[in-house]
N, C-alpha and C positions, 0 to 999 in steps of 0.2 A: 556643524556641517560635516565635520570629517566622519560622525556614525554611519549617516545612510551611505557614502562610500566603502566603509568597510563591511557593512553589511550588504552590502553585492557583490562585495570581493568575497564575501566567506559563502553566499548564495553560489557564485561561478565555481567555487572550488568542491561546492558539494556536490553541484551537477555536473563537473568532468568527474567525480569520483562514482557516481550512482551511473554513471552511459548516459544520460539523460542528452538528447539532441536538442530543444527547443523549450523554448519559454513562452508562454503565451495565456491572458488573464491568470496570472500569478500563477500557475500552472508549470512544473516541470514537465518534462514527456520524453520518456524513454524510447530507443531505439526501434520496441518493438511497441511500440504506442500506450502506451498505462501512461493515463496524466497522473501527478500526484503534487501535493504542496501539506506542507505541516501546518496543523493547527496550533501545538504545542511543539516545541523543542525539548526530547529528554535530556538525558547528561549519561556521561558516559563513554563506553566505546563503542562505534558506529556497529549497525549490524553488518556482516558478509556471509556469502557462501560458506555452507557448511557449521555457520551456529546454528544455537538452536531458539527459537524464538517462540516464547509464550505470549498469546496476545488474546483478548475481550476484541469484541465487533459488530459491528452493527451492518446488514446488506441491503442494498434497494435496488430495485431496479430503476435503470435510467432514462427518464419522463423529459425526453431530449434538452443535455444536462443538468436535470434536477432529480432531486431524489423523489423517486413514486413511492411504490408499494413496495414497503417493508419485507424482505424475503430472512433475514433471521436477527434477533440479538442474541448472540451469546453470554452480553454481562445481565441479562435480564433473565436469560437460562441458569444463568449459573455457571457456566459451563466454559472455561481460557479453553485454546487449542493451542495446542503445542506443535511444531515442527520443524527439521532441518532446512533451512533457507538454500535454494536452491537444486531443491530434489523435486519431482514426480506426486509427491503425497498430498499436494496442494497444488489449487489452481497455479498457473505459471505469472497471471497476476500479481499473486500473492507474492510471492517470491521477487519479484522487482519492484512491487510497493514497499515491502519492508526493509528491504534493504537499503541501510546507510540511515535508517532510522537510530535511536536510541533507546535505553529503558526511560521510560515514563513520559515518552514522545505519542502523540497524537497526530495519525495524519489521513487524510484526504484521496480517496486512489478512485479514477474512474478507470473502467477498463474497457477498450474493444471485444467483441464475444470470441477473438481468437486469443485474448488473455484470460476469460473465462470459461464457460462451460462450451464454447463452441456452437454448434448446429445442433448438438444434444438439448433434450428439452428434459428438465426435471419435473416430474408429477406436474403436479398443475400450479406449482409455484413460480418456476424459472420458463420462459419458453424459447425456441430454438432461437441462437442467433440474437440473442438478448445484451446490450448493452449495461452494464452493473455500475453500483457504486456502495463504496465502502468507507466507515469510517477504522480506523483499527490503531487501537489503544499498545504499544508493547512493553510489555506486566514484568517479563523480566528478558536477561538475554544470557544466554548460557555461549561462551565462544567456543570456538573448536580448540581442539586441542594440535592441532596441525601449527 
């Protein structure tokens, strides 16, 4: 019996550590609304601002929350992306889904369209005002040196 209490004692301390405001269908949800919940737990040291985070992905767009139509895979490209968590060079989604992740963690992120691409419509893949959803694998974590 004492498991399932300590594993929401280490759930709560993940969601004050990630800003996460609310719990809801196993669902964390950050301040600025990105739900997220891990499929996989990595190991490790959590990700923060300022590492640098290489991850595989998979996007959809959201078939009111379900995953629709496939908008990219990147392990099926070939192709990690790499980036500084908590910068401009990636959606601002991104950056609060990965975060407090680990290496070889899998997790779950839907995002509001002001956590992704906005009112902006991409070609004829994304369109404006588009709600997302993402799976995203994190491959390795490079920390800051700060």
């Amino acid at each position: 019996m004492k498991k399932p209490i300590i594993k929401t004692a280490l759930l709560a301390l993940l969601f004050l550590i990630a800003g996460a405001t609310a719990i809801a269908d196993g669902f964390l949800t950050t301040e600025r609304g990105a739900q997220y919940k891990d499929l996989k737990t990595g190991s490790g040291e959590m990700a923060e601002a300022g590492d640098v985070a290489t991850i595989v992905f998979t996007g959809w767009l959201d078939d009111q929350g379900r995953k629709g139509r496939e908008i990219y895979n990147s392990r099926r490209e070939g192709r990690p992306v790499s980036f500084v968590i908590g910068t401009d060079r990636v959606m601002q989604g991104w950056n609060e889904g990965v975060t407090g992740m680990q290496e070889g963690g899998r997790r779950l992120i839907k995002l509001p369209p002001s956590l992704g691409y906005g009112s902006r419509s991409i070609e004829n893949i994304i369109p404006a005002d588009a709600r997302l959803i993402f799976v995203i694998e994190l491959l390795e974590l490079e920390k800051s040196a700060d």
